[in-house]
TIVEXSE-250239 format. One record per residue (C-alpha): x, y, z; residue number from 1. Coordinates in nm, 2 decimals. Example, Ala and Ser with C-alpha at 12.3 -4.5 7.8 and 13.67 -1.06 7.14 Angstrom:
2
1.23;-0.45;0.78;1
1.37;-0.11;0.71;2
//
This chain:
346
1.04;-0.31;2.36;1
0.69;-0.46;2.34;2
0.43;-0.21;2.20;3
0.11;-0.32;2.28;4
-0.17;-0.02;2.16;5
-0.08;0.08;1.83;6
-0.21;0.38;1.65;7
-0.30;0.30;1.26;8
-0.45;0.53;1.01;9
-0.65;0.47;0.71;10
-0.80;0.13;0.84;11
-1.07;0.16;0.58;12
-0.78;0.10;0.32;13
-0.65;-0.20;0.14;14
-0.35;-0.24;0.33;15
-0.44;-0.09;0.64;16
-0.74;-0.29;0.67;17
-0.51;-0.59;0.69;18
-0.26;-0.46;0.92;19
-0.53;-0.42;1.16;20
-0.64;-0.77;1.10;21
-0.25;-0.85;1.20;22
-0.23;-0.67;1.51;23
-0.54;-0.80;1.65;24
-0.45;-1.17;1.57;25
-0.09;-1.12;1.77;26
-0.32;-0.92;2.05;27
-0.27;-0.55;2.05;28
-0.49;-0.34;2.12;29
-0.58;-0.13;1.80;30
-0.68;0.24;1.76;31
-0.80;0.23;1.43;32
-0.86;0.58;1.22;33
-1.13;0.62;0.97;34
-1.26;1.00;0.74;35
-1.61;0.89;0.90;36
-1.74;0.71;1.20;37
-2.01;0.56;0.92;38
-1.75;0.35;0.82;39
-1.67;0.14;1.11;40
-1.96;-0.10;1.13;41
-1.81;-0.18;0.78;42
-1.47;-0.22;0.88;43
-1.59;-0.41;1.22;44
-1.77;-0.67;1.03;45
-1.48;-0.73;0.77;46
-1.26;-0.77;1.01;47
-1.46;-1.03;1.20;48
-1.52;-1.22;0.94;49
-1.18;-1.32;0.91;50
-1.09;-1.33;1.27;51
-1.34;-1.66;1.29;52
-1.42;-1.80;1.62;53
-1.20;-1.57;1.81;54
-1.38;-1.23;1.65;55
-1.53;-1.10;1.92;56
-1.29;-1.09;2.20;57
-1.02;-0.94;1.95;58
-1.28;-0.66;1.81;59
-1.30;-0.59;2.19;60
-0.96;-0.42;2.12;61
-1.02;-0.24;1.86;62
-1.16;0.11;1.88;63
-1.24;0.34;1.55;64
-1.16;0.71;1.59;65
-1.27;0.98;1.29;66
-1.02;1.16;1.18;67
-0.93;1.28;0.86;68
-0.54;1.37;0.68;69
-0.59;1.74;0.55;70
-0.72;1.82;0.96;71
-0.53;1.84;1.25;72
-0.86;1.77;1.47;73
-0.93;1.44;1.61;74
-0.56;1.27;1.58;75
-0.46;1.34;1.96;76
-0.72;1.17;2.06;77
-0.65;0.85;1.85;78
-0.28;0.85;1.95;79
-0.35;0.91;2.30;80
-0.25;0.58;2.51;81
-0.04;0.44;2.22;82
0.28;0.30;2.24;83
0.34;0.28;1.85;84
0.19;0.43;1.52;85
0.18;0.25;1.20;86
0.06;0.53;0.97;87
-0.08;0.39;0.67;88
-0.33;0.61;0.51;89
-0.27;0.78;0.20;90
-0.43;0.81;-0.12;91
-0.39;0.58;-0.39;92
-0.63;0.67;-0.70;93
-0.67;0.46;-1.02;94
-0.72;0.76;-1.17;95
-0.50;1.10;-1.17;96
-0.63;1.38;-1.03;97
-0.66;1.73;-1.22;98
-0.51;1.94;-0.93;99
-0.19;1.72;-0.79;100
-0.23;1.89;-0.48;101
-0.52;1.65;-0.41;102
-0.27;1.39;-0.40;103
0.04;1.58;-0.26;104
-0.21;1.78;0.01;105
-0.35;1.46;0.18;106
0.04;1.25;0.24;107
0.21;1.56;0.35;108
-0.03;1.75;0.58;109
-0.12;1.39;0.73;110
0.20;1.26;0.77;111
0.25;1.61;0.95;112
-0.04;1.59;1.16;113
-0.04;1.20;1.22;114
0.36;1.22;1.36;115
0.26;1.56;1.56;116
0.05;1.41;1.74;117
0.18;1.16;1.81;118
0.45;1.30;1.93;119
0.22;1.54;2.19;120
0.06;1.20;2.33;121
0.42;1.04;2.40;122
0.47;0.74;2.11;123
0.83;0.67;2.09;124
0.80;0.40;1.76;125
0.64;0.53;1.44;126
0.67;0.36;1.12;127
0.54;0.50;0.77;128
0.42;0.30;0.46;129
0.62;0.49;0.21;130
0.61;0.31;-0.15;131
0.88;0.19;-0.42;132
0.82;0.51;-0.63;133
0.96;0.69;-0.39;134
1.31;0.51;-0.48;135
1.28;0.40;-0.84;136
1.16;0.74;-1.08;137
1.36;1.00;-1.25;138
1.65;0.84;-1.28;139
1.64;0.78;-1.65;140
1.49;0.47;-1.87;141
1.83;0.29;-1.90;142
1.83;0.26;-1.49;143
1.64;-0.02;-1.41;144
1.76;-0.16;-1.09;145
1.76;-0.03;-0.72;146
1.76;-0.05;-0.37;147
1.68;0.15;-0.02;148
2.00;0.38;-0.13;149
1.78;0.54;-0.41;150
1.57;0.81;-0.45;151
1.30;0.92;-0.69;152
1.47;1.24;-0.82;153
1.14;1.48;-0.87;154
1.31;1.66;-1.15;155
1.36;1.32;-1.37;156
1.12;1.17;-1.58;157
0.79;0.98;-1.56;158
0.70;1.16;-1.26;159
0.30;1.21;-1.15;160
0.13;1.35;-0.89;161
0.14;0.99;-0.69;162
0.49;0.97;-0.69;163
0.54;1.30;-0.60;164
0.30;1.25;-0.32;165
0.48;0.90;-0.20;166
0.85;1.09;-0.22;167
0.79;1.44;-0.09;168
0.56;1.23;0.25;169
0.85;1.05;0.29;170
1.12;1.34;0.24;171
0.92;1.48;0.51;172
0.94;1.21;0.78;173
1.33;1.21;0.77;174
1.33;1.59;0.84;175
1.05;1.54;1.08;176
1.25;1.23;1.26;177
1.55;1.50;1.26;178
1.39;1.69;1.48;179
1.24;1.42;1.75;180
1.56;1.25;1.80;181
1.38;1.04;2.13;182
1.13;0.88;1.85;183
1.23;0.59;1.64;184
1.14;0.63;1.30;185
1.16;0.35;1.01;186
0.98;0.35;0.68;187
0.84;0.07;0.47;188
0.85;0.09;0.07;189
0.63;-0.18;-0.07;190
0.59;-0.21;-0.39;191
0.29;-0.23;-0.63;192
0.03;-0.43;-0.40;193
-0.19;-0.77;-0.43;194
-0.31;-1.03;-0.25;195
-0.67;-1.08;-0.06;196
-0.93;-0.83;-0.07;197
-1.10;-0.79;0.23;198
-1.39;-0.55;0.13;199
-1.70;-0.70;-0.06;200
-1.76;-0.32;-0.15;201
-1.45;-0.18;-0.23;202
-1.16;-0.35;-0.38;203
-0.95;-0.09;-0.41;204
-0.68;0.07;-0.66;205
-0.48;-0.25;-0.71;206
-0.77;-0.49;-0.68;207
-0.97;-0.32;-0.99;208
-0.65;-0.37;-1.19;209
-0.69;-0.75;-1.14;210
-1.05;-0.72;-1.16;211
-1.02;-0.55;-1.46;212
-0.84;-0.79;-1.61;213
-1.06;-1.09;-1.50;214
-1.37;-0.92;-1.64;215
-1.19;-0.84;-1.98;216
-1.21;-0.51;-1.99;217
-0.84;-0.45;-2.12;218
-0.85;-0.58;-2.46;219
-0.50;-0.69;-2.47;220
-0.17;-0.65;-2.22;221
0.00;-0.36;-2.21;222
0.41;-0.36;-2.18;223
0.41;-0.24;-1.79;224
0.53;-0.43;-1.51;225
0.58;-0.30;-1.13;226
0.75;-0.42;-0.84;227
0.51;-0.62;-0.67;228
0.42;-0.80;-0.35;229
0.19;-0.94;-0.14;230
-0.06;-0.76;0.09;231
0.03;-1.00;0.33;232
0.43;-0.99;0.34;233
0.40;-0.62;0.35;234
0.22;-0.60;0.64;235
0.48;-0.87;0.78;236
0.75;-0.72;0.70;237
0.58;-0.36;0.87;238
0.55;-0.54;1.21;239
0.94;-0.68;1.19;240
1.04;-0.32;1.13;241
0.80;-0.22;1.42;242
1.00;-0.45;1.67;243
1.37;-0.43;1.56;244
1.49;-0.15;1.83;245
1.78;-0.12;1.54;246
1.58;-0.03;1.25;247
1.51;0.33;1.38;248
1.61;0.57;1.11;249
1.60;0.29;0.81;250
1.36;0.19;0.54;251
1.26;-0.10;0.40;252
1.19;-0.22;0.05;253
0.86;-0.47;0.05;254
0.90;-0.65;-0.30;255
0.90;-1.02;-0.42;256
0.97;-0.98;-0.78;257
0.87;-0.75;-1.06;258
0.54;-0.88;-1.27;259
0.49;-0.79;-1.62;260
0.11;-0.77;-1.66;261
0.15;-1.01;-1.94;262
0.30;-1.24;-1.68;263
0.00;-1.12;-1.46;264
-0.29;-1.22;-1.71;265
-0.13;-1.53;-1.79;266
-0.10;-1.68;-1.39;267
-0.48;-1.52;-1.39;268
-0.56;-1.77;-1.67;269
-0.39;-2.06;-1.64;270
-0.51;-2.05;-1.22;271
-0.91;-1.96;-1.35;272
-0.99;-2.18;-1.68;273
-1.32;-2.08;-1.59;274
-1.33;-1.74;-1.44;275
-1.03;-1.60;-1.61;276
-1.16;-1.72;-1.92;277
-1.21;-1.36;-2.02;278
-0.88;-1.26;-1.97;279
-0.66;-1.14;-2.24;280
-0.29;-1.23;-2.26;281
-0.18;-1.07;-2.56;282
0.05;-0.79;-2.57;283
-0.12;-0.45;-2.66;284
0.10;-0.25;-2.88;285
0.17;0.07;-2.77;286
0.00;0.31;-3.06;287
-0.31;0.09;-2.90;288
-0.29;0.20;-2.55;289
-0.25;0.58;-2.62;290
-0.56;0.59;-2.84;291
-0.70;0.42;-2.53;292
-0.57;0.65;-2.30;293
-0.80;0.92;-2.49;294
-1.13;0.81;-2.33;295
-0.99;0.62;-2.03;296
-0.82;0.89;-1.82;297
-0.66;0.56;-1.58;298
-0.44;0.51;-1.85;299
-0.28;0.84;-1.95;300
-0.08;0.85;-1.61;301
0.14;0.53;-1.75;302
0.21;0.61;-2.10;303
0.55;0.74;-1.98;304
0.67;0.42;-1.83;305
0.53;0.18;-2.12;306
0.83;-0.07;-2.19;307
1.00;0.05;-1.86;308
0.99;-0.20;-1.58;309
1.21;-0.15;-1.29;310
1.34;-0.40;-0.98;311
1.42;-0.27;-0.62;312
1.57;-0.49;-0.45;313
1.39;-0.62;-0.05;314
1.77;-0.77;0.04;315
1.82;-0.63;0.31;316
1.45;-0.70;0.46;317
1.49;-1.09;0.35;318
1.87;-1.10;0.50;319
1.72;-0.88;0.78;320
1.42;-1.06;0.92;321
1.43;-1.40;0.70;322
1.16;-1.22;0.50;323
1.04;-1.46;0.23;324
0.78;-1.33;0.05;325
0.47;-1.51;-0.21;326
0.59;-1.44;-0.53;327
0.43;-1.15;-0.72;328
0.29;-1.43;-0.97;329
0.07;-1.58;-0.63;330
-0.05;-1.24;-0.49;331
-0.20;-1.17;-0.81;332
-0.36;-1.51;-0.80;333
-0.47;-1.47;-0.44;334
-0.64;-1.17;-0.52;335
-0.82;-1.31;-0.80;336
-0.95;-1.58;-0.59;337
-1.09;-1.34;-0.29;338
-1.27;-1.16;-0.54;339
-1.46;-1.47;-0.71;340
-1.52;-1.56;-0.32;341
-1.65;-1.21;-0.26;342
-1.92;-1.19;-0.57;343
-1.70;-0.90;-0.75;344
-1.74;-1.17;-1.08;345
-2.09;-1.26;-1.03;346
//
């Protein structure tokens, strides 16, 4: 089935900003959400300066509509006319919050009132961005490796807020797709996210990691790694889903390979003699980064998982859809290079 108007939410966001830049590039017609209508000159003019020459007949296709995750109003309306809905939006903080429920609140209630309405206005295809933590956590440290089969158990170890948000969302969806058997449901699990930033303004949870890193603000590596992948394959790999009539009732891990920051900082240095010139490559003992953690509260929700770095396997989307994505190593790299090109170093 061809879906031509797509529904997708959070188009402010890192990842959804690109899949709109996708869906206008292969002509569809986008219904884009955003929290505030304030945004959408923004987003417009981000958007068109990637789209080149063909900018303004493919922005003639886009439409912004305000609605926001912990509200029911306004979603109807940006469903309404839409053959698919590629929910997207969900929060993603560098830093943890003090109440979880400001996490947990915004990816159940949305995904609730995102999939409710689109069911009232008649979508049939609806896919979710889910995440690898919702497959990977609670298992124990001496499990390192996974697949689609898994499932963060909430009761386990190393869990936070974000995960919980990420797992209970997508917990929700299957029960949800349970009860609308006439819509096709599929979920996408990428993991830890690089690759281009669009937003001169904004570069978002993953970006500020890199950028971070490139302004020397971590004065050594600490012993993490994440299942990582490019913005870019995700949002391939989200629009092979969206088209595979078989795929209903599946998810989908997105990951290339899993980077070791140390890995991280030294593709950053050895790509940017000059810009990455601040980076630091060596390995920050543990003892370090909890002192750390004591004034920088974006560290204290990883001291659980220093040492543990897990794999989840994207098999079945590479055997699935000859998905062959950048390696985690080149993401990192691409996103180092969008933000020299965007001023974030100058």
């Amino acid at each position: 089935m061809q879906y031509n108007t797509l529904l997708i939410t959070g188009v402010t966001g890192f990842l959804g900003g690109h899949m709109a830049l996708e869906a206008l590039r292969q002509g569809h017609t986008v219904r884009g959400t955003v929290r505030s209508l304030q945004r959408a000159d923004s987003v417009r003019q981000m958007l068109a300066a990637q789209l080149g020459d063909g900018a303004e007949a493919a922005l003639r296709r886009l439409t912004f509509h305000e609605a926001d995750l912990l509200s029911p109003d306004g979603w109807r309306e940006a469903a309404a006319g839409c053959d698919a809905t590629l929910h997207v939006a969900s929060p993603f903080p560098l830093t943890a919050p003090k109440d979880e429920q400001d996490l947990i609140g915004p990816a159940r209630t949305g995904l609730k009132h995102v999939f409710e309405a689109s069911v009232a206005e008649g979508v049939k295809r609806f896919v979710q961005t889910s995440s690898t933590v919702a497959i990977v956590y609670g298992h124990g440290r001496e499990k390192t490796a996974f697949t689609e089969k898994d499932w963060t158990q909430l009761d386990g170890g190393m869990i936070t807020a974000y995960i919980k948000s990420k797992t209970l969302a997508e917990q929700d969806l299957w029960l949800l797709a349970k009860q609308q058997p006439n819509v096709a449901v599929s979920a996408v699990n990428p993991g830890f996210i690089l690759g281009p930033i669009l937003d001169g303004k904004d570069a978002g949870t993953s970006g500020d990691v890199v950028l971070k890193m490139m302004r020397g603000e971590f004065p050594g590596v600490p012993h993490l790694g994440y299942p990582t992948v490019d913005v870019r394959d995700v949002v391939s790999l989200h629009f092979h889903v969206l088209n595979d009539e078989k795929a209903n009732g599946q998810r989908f891990a997105a990951t290339a390979n899993t980077l070791p920051f140390r890995d991280l900082a030294k593709a950053l240095k050895s790509a940017f003699p000059k810009e990455g010139r601040k980076v630091g490559t060596l390995a920050m003992p543990n003892f370090l980064l909890r002192f750390f953690a004591l004034f920088d509260p974006s560290l204290r929700g990883v001291l659980a998982e220093l040492g543990y770095m897990a794999s989840v396997s994207s098999e079945r989307s590479r055997q699935r859809y000859d998905w062959n994505p950048r390696s985690a190593e080149d993401a990192g790299v691409a996103t180092a290079q969008s933000l020299i090109e965007l001023g974030y170093l100058d």
